[in-house]
C-alpha positions in Angstrom: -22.9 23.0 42.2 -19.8 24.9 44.2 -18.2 24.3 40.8 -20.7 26.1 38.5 -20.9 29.1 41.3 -17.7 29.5 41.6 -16.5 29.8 37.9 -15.6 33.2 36.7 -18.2 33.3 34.3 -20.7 33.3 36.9 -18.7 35.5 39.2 -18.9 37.8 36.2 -22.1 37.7 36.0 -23.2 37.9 39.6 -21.0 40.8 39.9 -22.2 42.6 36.7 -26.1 41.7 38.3 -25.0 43.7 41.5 -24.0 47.1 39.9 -26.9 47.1 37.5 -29.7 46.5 40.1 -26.9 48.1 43.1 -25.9 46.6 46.2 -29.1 47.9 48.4 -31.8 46.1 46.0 -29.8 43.0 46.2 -29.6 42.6 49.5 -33.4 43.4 50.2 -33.6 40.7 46.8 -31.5 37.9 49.2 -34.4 38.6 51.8 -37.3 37.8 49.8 -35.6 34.7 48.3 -34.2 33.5 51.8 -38.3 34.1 52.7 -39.4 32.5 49.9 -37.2 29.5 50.7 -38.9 29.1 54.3 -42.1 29.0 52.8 -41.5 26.6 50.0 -39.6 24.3 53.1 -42.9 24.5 55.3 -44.8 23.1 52.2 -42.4 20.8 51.6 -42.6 19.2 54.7 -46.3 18.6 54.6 -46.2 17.5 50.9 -44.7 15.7 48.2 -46.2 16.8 45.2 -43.7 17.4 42.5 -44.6 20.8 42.0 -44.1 21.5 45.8 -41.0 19.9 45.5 -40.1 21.8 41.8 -41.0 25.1 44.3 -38.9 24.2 47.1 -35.4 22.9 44.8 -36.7 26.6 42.9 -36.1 28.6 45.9 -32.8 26.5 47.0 -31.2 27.6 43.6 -31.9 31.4 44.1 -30.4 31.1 47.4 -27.3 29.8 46.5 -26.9 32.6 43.9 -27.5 35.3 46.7 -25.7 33.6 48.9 -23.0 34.1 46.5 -23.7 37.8 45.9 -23.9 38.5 49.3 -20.3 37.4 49.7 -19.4 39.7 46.4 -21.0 42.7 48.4 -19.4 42.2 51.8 -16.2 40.4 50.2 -16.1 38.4 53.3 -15.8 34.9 51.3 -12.6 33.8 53.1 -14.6 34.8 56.5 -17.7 32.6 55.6 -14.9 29.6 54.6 -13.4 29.6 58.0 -16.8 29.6 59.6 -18.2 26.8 57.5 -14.9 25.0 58.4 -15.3 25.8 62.2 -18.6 24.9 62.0 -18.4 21.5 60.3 -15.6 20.7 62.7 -18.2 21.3 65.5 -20.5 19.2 64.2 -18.3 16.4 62.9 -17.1 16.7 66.8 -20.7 16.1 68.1 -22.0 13.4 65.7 -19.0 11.5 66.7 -19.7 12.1 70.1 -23.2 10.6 70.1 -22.4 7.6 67.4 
């Protein structure tokens, strides 16, 4: 999936979708989807009917892609890298600890 965000075509695209809808109306657009993604998790974990579930991967998707916008607008991708780095080391650090 990292693959197919992360080609130029799509970073094209993702940046061509921020100045034609502007950087304000997609950052209040990363809102509602990272909302819409709670909700469709909170069904998810009560259900398992494939349409909950079709709702849920749904909601996943446009997440990643303003994820991905979000680090266009801010340009803070190498930022976000070295967190998810630190971070992982954390928790690879504590899993460890408690195997």
């Amino acid at each position: 999936m990292n693959e197919l965000l992360a080609s130029n075509k799509t970073q094209e695209l993702l940046k061509d979708t921020i100045k034609y809808y502007g950087i304000g109306n997609q950052c209040q657009k990363a809102i509602e989807e990272l909302s819409e993604l709670i909700r469709a998790l909170s069904r998810v974990h009560y259900s398992s009917e494939p349409s909950v579930i079709e709702n849920f991967n749904e909601e996943m998707a446009d997440v990643y892609i303003m994820l991905e916008q979000l680090k266009l607008i801010f340009r803070n991708q190498e930022d976000v890298k070295k967190q998810l780095e630190r971070k992982l080391e954390r928790l690879t650090k504590r899993i460890n600890k408690e195997v």
